[in-house]
C-alpha positions in Angstrom: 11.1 -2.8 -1.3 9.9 -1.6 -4.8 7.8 -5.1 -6.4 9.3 -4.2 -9.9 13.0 -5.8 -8.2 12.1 -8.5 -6.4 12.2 -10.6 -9.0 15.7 -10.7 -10.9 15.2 -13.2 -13.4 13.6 -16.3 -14.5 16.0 -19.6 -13.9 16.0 -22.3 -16.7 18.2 -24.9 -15.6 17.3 -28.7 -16.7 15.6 -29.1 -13.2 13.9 -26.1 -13.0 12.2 -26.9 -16.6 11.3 -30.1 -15.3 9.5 -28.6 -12.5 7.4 -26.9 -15.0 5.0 -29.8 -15.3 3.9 -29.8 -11.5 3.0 -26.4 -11.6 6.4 -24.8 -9.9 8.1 -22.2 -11.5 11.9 -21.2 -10.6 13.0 -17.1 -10.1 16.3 -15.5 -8.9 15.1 -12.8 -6.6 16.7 -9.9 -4.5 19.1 -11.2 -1.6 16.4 -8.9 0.7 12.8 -9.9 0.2 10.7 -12.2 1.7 8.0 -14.6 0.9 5.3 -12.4 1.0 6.9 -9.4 -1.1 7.6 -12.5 -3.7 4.1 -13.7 -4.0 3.0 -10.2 -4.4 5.6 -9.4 -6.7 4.9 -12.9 -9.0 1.4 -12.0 -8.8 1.6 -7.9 -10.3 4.3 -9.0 -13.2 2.5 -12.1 -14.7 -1.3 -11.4 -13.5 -1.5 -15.3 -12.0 -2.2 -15.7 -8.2 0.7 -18.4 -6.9 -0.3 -21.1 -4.3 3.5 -21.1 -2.1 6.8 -19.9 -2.6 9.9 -21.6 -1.0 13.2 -19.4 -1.0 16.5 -20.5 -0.2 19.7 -19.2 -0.7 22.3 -20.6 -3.2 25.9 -20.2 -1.6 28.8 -18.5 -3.5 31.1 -20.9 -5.3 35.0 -20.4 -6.6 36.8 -22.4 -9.0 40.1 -23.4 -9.1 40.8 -20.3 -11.4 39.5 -18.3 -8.3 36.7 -17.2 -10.5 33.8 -16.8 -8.1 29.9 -17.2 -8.5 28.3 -14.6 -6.4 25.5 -15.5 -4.0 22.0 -15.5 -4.7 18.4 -16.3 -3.8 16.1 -18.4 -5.6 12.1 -18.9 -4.9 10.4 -21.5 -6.1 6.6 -20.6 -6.6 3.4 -23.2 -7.1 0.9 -22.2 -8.9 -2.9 -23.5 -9.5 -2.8 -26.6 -12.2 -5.5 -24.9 -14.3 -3.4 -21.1 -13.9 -2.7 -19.8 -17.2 1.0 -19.1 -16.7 3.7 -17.2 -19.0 6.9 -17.8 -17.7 8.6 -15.8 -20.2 6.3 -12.8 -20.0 9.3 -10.2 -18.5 
């Protein structure tokens, strides 16, 4: 899988921001990669080597207007406390 779409988008939820201060850093990546092609991806598009990633998968969800969420992955990737790192770099 190409690096360049691994990585879909940066998530800013008011969780994910609060996570910011301990160094973790929230994505929305491609249903299809794994941890490795995440860290390697992370690593080319903001030039800062992350410590872990944890990816899980975030189920689709309907409304009562049968308006439906499509299903996603998300990774959540450490980095170093003294890393210099842009989250809104893309």
């Amino acid at each position: 899988m190409e690096l360049s779409k691994v990585i879909i988008k940066p998530l800013t939820t008011e969780k994910s921001v609060s996570m910011n201060a301990l160094g973790k850093y929230v994505f929305a990546v491609d249903g299809k990669a794994n941890k490795i092609e995440i860290l390697r991806a992370v690593e080319q598009l903001y030039g800062t080597k992350p410590i872990q990633c944890r990816v899980l998968r975030v189920p689709e969800k309907s409304n009562s207007r049968r308006l439906k969420r499509r299903e996603y992955n998300k990774a959540i990737v450490t980095f170093a406390k003294d890393s210099k790192f842009d989250p809104n770099k893309l």
